[in-house]
PyMOL Python script that loads the backbone (N, CA, C, O; Angstrom):
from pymol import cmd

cmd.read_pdbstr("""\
ATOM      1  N   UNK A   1       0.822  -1.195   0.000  1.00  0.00           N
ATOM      2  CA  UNK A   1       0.000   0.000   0.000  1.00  0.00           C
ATOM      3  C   UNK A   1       0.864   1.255   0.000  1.00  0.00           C
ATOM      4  O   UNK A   1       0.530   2.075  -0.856  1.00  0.00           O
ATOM      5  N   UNK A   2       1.971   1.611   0.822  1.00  0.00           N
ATOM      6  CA  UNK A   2       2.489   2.583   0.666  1.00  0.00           C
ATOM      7  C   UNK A   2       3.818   2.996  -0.668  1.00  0.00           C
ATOM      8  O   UNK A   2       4.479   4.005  -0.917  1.00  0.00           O
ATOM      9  N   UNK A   3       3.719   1.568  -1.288  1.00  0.00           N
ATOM     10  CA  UNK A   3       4.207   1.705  -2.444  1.00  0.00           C
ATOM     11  C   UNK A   3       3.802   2.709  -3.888  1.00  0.00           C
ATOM     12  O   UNK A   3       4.257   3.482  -4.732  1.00  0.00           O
ATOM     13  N   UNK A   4       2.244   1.804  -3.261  1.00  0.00           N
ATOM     14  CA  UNK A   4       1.415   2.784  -4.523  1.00  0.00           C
ATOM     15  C   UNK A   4       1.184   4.310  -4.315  1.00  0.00           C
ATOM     16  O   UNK A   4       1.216   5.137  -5.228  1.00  0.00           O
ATOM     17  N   UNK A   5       0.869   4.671  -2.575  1.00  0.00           N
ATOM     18  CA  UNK A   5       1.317   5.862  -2.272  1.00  0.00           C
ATOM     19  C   UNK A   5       2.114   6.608  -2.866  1.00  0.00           C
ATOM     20  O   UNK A   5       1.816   7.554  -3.596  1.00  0.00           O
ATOM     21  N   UNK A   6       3.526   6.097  -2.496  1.00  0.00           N
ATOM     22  CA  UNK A   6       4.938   6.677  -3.033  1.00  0.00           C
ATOM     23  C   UNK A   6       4.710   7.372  -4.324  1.00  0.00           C
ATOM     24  O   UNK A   6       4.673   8.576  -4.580  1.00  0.00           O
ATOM     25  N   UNK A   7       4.506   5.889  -5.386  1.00  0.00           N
ATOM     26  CA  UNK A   7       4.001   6.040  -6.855  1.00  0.00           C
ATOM     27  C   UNK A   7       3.182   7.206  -7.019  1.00  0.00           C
ATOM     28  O   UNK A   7       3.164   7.893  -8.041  1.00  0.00           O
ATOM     29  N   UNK A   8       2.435   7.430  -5.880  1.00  0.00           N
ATOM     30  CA  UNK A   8       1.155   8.423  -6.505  1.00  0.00           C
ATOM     31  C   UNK A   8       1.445   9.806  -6.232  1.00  0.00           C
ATOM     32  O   UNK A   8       0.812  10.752  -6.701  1.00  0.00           O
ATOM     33  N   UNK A   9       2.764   9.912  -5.190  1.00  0.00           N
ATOM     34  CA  UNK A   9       3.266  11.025  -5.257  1.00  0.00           C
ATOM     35  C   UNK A   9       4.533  11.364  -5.525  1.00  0.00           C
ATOM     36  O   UNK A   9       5.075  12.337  -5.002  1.00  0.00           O
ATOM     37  N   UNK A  10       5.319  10.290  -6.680  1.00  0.00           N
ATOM     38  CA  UNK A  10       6.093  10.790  -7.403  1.00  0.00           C
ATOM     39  C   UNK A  10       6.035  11.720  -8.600  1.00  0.00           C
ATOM     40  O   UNK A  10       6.990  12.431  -8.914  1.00  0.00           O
ATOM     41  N   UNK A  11       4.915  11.691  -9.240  1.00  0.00           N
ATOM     42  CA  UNK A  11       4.389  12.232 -10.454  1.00  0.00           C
ATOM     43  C   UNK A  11       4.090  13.483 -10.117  1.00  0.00           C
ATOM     44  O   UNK A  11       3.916  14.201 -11.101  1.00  0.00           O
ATOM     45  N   UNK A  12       3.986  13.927  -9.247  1.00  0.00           N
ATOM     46  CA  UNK A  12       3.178  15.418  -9.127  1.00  0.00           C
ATOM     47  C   UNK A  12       4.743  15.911  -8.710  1.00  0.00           C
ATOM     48  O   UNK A  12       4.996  17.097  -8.923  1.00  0.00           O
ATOM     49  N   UNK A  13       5.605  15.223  -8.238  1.00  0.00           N
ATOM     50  CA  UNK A  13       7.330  16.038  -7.419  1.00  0.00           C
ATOM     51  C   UNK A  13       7.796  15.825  -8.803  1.00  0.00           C
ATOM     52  O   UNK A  13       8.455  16.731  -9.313  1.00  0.00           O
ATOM     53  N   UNK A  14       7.480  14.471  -9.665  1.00  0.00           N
ATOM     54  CA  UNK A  14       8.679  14.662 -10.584  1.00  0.00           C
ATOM     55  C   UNK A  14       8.089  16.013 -12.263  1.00  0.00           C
ATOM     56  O   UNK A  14       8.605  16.464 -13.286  1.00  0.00           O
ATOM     57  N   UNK A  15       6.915  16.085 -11.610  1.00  0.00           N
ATOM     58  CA  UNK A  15       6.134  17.239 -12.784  1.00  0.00           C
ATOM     59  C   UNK A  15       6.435  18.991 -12.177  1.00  0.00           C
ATOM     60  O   UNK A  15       6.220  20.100 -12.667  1.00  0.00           O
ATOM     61  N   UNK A  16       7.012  18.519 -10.922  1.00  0.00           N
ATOM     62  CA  UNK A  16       7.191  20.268 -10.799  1.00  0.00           C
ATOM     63  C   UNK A  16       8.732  20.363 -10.469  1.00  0.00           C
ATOM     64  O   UNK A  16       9.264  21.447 -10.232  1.00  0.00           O
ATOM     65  N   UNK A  17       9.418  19.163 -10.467  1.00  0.00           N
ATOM     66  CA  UNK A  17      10.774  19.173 -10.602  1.00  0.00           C
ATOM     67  C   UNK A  17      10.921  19.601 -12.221  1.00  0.00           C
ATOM     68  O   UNK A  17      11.614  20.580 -12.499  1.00  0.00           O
ATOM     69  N   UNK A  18      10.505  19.130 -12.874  1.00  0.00           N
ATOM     70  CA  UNK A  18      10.746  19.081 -14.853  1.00  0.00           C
ATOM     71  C   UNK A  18      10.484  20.359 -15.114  1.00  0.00           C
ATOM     72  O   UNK A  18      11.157  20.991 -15.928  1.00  0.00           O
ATOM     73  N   UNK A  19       9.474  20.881 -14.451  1.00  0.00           N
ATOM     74  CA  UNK A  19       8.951  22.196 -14.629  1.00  0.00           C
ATOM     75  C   UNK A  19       9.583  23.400 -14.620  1.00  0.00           C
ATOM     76  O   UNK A  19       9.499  24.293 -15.463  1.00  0.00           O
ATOM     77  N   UNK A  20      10.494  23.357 -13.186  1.00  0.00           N
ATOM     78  CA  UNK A  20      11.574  24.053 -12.853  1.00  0.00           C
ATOM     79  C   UNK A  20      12.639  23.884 -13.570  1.00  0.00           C
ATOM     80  O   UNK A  20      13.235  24.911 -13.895  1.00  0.00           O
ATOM     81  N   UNK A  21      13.168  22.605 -14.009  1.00  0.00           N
ATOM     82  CA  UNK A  21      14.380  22.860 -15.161  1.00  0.00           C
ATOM     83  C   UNK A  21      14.305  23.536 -16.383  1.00  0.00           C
ATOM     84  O   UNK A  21      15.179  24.015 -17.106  1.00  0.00           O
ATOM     85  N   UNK A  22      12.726  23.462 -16.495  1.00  0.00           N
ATOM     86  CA  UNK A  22      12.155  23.948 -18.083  1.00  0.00           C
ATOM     87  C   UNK A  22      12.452  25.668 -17.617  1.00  0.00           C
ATOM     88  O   UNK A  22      13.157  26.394 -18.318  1.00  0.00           O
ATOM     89  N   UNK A  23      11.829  26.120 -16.406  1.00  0.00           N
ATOM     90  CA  UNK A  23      12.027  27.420 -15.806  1.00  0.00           C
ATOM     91  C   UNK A  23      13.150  27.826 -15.786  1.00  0.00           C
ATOM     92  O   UNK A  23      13.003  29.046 -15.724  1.00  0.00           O
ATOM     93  N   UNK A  24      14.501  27.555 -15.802  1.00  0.00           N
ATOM     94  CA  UNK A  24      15.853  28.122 -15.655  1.00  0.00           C
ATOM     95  C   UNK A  24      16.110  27.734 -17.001  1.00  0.00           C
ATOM     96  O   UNK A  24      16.629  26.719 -16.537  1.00  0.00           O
ATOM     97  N   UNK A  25      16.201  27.626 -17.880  1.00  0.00           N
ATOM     98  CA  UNK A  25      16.778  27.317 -19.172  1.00  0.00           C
ATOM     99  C   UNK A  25      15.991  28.323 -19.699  1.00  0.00           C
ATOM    100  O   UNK A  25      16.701  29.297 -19.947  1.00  0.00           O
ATOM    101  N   UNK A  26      14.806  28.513 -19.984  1.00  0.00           N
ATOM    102  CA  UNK A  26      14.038  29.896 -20.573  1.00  0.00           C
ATOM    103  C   UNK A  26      14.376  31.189 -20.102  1.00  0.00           C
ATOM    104  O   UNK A  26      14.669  31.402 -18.926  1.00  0.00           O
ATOM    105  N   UNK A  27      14.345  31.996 -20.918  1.00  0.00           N
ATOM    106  CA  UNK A  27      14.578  33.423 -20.943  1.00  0.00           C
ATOM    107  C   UNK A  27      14.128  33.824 -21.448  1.00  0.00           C
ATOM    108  O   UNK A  27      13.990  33.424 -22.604  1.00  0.00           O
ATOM    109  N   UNK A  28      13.283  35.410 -20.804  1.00  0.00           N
ATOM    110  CA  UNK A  28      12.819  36.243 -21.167  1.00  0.00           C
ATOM    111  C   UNK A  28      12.697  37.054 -22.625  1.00  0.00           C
ATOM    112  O   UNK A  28      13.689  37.752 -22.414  1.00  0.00           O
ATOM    113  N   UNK A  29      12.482  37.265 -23.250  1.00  0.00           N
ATOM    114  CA  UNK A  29      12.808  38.180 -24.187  1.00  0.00           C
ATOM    115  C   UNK A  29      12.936  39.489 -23.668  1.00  0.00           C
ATOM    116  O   UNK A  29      12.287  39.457 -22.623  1.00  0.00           O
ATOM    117  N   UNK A  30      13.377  40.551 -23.802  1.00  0.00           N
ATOM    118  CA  UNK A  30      13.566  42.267 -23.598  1.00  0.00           C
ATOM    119  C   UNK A  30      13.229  42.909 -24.607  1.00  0.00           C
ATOM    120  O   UNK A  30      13.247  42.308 -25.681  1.00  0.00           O
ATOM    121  N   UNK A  31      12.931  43.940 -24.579  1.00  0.00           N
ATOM    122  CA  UNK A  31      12.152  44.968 -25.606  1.00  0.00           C
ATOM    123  C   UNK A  31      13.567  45.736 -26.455  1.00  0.00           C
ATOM    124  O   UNK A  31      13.717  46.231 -27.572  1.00  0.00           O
ATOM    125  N   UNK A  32      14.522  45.504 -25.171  1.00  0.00           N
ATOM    126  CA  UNK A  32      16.013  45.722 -26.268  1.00  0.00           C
ATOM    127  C   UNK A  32      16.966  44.994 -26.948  1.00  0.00           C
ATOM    128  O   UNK A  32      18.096  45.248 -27.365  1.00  0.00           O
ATOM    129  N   UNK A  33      16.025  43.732 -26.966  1.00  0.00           N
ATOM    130  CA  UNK A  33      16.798  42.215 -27.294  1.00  0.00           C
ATOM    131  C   UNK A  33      16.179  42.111 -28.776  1.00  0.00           C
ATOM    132  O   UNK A  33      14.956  42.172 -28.902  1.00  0.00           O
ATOM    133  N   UNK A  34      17.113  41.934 -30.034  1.00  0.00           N
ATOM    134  CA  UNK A  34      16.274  41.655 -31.477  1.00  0.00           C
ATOM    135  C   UNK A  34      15.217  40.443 -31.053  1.00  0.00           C
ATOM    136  O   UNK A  34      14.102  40.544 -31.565  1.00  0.00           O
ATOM    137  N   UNK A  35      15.389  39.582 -30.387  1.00  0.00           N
ATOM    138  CA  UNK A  35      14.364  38.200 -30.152  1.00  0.00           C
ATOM    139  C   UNK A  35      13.097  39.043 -30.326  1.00  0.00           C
ATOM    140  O   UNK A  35      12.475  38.856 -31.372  1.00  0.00           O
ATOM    141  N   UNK A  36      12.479  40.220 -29.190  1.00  0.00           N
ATOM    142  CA  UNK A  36      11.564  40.588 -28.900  1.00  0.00           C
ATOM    143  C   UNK A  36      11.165  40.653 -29.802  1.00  0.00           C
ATOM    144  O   UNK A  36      10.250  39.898 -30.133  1.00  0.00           O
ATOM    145  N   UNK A  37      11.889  42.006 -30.987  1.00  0.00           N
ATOM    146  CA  UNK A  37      11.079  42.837 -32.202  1.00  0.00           C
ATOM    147  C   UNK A  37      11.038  41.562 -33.099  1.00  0.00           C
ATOM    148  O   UNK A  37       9.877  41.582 -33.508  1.00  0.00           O
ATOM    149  N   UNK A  38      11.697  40.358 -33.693  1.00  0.00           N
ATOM    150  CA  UNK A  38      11.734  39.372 -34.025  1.00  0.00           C
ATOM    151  C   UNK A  38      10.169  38.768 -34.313  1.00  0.00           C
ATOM    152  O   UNK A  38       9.537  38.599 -35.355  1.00  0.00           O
ATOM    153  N   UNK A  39       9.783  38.471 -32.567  1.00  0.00           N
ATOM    154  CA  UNK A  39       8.506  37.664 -32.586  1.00  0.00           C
ATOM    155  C   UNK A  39       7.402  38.273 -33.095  1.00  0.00           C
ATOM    156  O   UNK A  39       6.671  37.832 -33.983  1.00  0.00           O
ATOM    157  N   UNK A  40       7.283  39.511 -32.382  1.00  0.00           N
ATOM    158  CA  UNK A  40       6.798  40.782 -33.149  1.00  0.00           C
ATOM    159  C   UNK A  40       6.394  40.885 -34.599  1.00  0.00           C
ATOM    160  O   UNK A  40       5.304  41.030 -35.154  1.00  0.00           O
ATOM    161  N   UNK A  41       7.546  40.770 -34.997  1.00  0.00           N
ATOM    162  CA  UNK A  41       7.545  40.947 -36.945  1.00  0.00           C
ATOM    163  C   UNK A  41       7.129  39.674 -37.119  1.00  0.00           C
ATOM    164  O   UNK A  41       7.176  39.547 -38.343  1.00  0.00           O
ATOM    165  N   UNK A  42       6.723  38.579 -36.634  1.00  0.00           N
ATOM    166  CA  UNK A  42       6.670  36.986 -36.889  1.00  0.00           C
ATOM    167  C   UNK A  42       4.986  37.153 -36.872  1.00  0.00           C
ATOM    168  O   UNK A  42       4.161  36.935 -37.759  1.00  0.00           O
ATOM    169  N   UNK A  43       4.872  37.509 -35.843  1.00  0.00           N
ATOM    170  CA  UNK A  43       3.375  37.767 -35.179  1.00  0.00           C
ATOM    171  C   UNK A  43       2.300  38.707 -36.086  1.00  0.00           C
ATOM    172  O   UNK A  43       1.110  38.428 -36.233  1.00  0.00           O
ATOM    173  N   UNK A  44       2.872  39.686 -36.563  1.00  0.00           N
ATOM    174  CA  UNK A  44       2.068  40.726 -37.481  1.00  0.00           C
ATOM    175  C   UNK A  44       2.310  40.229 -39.204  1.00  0.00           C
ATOM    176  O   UNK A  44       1.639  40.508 -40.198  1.00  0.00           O
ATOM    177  N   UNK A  45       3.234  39.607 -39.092  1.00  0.00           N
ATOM    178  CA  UNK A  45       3.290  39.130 -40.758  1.00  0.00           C
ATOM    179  C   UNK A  45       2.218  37.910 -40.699  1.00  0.00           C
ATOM    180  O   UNK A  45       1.223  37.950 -41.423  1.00  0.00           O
ATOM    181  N   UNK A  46       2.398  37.079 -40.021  1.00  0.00           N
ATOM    182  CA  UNK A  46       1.482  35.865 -40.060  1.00  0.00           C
ATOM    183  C   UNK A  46      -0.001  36.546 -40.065  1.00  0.00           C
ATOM    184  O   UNK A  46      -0.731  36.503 -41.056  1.00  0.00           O
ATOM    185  N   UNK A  47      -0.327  37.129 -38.941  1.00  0.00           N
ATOM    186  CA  UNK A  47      -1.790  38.155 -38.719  1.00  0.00           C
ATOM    187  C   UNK A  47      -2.590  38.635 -39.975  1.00  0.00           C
ATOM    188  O   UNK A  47      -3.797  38.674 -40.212  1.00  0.00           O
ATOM    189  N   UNK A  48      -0.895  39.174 -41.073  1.00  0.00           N
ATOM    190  CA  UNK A  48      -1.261  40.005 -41.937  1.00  0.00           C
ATOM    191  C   UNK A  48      -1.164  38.349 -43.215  1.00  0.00           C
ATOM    192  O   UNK A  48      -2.149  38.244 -43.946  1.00  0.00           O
ATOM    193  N   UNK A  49      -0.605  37.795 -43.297  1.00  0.00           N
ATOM    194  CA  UNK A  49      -1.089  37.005 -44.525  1.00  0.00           C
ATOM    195  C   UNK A  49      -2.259  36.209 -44.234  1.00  0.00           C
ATOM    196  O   UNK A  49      -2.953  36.091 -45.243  1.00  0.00           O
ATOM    197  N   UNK A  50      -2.750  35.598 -43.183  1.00  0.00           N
ATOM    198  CA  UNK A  50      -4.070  34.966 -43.231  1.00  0.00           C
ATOM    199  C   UNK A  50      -4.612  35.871 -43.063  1.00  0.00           C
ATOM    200  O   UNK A  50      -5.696  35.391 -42.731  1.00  0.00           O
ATOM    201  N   UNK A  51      -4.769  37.180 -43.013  1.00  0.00           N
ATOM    202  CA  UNK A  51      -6.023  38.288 -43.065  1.00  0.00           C
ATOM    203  C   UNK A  51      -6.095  38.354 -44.758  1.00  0.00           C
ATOM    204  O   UNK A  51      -7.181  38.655 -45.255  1.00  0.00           O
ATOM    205  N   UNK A  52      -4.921  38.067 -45.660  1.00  0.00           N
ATOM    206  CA  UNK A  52      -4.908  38.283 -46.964  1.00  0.00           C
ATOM    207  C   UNK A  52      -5.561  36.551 -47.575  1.00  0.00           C
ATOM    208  O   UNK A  52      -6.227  36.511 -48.610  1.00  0.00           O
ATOM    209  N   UNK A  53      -5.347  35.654 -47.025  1.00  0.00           N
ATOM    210  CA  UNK A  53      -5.443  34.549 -47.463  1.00  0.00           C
ATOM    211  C   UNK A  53      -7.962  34.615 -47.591  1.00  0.00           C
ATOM    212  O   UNK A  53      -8.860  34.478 -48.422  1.00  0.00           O
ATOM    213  N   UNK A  54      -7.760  34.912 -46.106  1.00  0.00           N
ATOM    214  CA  UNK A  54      -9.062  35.101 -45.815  1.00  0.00           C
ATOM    215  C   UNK A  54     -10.110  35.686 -46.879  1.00  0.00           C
ATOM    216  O   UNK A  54     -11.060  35.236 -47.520  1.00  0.00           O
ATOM    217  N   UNK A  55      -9.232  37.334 -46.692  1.00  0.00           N
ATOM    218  CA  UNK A  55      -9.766  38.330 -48.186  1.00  0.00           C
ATOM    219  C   UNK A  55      -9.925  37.759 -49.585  1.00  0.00           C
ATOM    220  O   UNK A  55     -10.760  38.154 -50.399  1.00  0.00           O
ATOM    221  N   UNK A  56      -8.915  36.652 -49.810  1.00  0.00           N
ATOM    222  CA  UNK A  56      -8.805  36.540 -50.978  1.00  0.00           C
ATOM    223  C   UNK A  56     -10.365  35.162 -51.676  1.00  0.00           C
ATOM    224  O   UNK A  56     -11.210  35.152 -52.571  1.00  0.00           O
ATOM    225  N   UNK A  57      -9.765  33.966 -50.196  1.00  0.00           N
ATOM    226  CA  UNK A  57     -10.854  33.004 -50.476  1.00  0.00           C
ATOM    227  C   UNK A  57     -12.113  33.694 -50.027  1.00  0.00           C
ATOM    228  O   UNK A  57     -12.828  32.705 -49.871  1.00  0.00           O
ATOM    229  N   UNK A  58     -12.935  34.824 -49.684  1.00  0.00           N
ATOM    230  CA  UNK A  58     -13.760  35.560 -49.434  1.00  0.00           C
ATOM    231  C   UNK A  58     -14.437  35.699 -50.949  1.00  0.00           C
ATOM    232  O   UNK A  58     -15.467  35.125 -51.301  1.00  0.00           O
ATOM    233  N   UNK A  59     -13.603  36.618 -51.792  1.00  0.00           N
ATOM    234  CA  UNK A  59     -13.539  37.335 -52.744  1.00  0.00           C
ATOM    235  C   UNK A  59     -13.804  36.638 -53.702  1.00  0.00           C
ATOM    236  O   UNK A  59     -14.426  37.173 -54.619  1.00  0.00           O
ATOM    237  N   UNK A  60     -13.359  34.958 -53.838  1.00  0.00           N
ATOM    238  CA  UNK A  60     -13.308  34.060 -54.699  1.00  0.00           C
ATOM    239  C   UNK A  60     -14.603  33.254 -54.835  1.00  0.00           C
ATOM    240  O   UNK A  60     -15.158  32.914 -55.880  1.00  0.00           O
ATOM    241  N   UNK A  61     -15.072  32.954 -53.236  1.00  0.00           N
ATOM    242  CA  UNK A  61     -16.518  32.914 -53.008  1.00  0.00           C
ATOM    243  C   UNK A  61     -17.625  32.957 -52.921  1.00  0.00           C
ATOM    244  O   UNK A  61     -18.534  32.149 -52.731  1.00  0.00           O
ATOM    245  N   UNK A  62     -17.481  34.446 -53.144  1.00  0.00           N
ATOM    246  CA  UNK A  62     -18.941  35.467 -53.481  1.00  0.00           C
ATOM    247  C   UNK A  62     -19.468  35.436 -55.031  1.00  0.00           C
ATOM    248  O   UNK A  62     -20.678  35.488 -55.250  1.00  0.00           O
ATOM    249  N   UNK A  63     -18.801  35.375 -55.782  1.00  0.00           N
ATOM    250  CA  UNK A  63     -19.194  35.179 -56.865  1.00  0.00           C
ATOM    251  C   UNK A  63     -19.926  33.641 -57.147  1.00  0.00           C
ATOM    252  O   UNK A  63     -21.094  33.609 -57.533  1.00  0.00           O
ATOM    253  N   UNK A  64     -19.282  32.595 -56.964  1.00  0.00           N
ATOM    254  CA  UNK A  64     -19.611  31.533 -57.298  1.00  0.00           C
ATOM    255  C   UNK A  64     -20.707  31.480 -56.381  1.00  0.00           C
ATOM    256  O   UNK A  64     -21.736  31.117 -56.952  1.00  0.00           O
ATOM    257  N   UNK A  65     -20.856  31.718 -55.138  1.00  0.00           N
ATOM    258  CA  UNK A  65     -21.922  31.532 -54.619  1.00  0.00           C
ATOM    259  C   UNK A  65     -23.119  32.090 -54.905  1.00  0.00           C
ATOM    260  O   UNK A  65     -24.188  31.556 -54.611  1.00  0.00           O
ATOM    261  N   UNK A  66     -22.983  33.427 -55.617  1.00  0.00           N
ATOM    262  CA  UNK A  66     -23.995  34.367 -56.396  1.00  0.00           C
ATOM    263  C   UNK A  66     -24.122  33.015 -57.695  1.00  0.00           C
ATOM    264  O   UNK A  66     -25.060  32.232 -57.545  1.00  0.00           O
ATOM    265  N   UNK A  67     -23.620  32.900 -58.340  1.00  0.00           N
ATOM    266  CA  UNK A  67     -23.719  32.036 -59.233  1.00  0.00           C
ATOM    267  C   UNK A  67     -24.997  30.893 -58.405  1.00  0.00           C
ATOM    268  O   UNK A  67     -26.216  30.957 -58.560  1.00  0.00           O
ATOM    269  N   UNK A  68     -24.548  30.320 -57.897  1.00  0.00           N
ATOM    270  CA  UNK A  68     -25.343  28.779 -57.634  1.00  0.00           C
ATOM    271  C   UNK A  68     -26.422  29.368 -57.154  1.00  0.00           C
ATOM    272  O   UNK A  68     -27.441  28.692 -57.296  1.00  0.00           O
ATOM    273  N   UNK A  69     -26.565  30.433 -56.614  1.00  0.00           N
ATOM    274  CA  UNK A  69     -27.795  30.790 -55.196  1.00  0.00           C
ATOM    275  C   UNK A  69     -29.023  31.398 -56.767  1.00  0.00           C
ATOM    276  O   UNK A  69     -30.244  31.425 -56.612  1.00  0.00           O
ATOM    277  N   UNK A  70     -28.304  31.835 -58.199  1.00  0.00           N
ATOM    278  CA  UNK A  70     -29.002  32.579 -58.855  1.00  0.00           C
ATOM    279  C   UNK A  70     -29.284  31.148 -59.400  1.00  0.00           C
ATOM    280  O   UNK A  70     -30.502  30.972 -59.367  1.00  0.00           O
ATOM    281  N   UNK A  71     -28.785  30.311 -59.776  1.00  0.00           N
ATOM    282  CA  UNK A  71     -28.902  29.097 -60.843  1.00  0.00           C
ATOM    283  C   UNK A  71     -30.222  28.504 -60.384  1.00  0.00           C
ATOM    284  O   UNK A  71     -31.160  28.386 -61.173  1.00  0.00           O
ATOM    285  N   UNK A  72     -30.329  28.010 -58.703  1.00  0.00           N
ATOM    286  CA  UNK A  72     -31.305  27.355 -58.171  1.00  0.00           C
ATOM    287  C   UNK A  72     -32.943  28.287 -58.522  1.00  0.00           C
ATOM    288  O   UNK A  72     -34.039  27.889 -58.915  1.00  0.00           O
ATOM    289  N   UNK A  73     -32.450  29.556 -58.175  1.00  0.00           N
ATOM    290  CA  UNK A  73     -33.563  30.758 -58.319  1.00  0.00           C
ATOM    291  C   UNK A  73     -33.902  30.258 -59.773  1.00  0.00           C
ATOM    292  O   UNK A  73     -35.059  29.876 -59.943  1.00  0.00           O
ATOM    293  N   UNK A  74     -32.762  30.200 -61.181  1.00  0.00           N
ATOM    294  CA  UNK A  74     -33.852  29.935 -62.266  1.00  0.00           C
ATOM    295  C   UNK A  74     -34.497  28.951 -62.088  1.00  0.00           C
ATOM    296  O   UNK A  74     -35.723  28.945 -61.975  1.00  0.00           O
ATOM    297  N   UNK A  75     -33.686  27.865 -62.032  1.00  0.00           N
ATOM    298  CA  UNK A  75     -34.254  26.590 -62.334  1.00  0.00           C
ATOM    299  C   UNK A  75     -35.598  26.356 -61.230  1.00  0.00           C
ATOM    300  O   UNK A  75     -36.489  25.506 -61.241  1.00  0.00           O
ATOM    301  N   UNK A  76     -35.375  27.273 -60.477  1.00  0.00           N
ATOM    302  CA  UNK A  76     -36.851  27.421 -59.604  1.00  0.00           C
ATOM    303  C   UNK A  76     -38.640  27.946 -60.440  1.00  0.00           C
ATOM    304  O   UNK A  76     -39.779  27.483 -60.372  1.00  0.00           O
ATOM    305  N   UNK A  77     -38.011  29.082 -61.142  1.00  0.00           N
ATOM    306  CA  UNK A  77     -38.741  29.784 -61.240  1.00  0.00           C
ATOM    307  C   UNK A  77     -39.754  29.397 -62.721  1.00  0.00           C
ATOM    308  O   UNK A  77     -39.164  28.652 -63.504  1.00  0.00           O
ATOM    309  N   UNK A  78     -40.590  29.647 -62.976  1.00  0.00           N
ATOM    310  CA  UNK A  78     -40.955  29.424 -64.228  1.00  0.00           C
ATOM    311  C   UNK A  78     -41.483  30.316 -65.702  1.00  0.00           C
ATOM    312  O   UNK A  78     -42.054  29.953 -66.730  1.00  0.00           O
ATOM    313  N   UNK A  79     -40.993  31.587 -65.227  1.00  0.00           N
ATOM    314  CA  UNK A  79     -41.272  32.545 -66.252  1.00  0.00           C
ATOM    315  C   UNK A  79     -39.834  32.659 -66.849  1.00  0.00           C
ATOM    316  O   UNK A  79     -39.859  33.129 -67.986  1.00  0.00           O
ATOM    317  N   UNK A  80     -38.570  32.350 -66.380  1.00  0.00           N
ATOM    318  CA  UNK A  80     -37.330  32.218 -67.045  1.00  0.00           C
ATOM    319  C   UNK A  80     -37.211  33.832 -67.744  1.00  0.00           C
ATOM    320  O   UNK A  80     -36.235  34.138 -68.428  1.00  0.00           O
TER     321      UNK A  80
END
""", "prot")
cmd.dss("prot")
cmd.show_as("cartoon", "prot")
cmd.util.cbc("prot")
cmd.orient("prot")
């Protein structure tokens, strides 16, 4: 019984032991460090091409969908 104990509280010491090594090996970025402006420029370019990717399959959409939404309307209708 106090085996499985042990077991059951190794996992939670050895998850905030790992945790802490992960904690001293990371570093900060600084606002006077290129890393910072780096992520920055990483962050607003990505932002900015799926805002373009978006616009574009948007743009590509509307039409064809005008298309099908008008096609059903004829083939609906019967004065043509």
């Amino acid at each position: 019984m106090s085996e499985k104990l042990k077991e059951f509280a190794e996992v939670p010491q050895q998850f905030v032991r790992e945790g802490n090594q992960f904690l001293t090996r990371c570093t900060k970025p600084t606002q006077k460090d290129v890393e910072f402006f780096q992520i920055c420029r990483a962050v607003a370019v990505g932002f900015a091409v799926m805002g373009f990717i978006g616009y574009f399959v948007k743009l590509i959409h509307i039409p064809i969908n005008n298309i099908l939404v008008y096609g059903v309307y004829l083939a609906n209708s019967k004065t043509y």
